[in-house]
C-alpha positions as CSV (number, residue, x, y, z in Angstrom):
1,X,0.0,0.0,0.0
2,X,1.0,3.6,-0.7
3,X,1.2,6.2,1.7
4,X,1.9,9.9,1.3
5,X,3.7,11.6,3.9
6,X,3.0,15.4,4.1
7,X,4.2,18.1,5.4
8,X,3.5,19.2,9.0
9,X,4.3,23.1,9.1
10,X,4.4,25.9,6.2
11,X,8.0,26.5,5.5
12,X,10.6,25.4,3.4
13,X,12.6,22.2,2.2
14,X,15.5,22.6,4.1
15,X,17.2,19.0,3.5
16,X,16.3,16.0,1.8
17,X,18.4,12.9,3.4
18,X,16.8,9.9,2.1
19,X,16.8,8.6,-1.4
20,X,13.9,7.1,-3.7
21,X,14.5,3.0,-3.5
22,X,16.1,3.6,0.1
23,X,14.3,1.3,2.8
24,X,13.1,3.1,5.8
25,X,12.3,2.1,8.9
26,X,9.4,3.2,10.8
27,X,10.1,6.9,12.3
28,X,13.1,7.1,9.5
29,X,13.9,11.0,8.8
30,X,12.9,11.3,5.0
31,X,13.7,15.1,4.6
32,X,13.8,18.1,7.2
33,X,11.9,21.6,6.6
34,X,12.3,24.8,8.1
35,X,10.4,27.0,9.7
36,X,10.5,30.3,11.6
37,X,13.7,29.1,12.2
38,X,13.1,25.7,13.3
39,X,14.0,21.9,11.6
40,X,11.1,20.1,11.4
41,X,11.7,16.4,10.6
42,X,9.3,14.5,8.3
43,X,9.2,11.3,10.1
44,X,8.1,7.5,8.4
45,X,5.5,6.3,10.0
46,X,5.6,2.6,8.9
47,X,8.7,1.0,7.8
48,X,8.7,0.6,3.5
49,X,10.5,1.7,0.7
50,X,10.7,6.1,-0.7
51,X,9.0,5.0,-3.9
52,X,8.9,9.4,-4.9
53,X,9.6,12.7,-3.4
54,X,7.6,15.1,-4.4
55,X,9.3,18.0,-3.3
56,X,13.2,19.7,-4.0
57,X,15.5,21.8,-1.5
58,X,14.6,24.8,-1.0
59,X,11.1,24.9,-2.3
60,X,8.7,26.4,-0.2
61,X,5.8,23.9,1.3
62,X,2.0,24.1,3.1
63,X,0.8,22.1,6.2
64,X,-0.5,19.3,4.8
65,X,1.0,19.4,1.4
66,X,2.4,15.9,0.1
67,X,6.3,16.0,0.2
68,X,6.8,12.0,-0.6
69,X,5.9,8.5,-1.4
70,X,6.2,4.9,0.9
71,X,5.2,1.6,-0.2
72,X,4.6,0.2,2.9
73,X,6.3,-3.3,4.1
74,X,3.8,-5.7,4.2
């Protein structure tokens, strides 16, 4: 099963440290935005494989926007 993770503050992309086809275990950093001054970790929440990332450094994102991909273990 697919499972988007999104974003959980407006800010930017600050870092992206995982890579599509990587397998990630559950609470695995995928990426880290910034805002107000803060890093913000987007966390897995089950374990899977980054099948996308939706999102580059330094873009700007929403709460709630989709930033990546998982294919969930099954």
């Amino acid at each position: 099963m697919r499972t988007e993770l999104h974003a959980d503050v407006t800010g930017a992309v600050w870092k992206i440290i995982a890579s599509v086809g990587d397998e990630l275990e559950e609470g695995a950093t995928v990426m880290v935005l910034e805002s107000m001054k803060m890093e913000i970790p987007v966390l897995v929440e089950d374990a899977g494989t980054l099948v996308e990332i939706l999102v580059e450094e330094g873009q700007s994102v929403v709460g709630g926007q989709p930033v990546a991909v998982i294919e969930e273990s099954s």
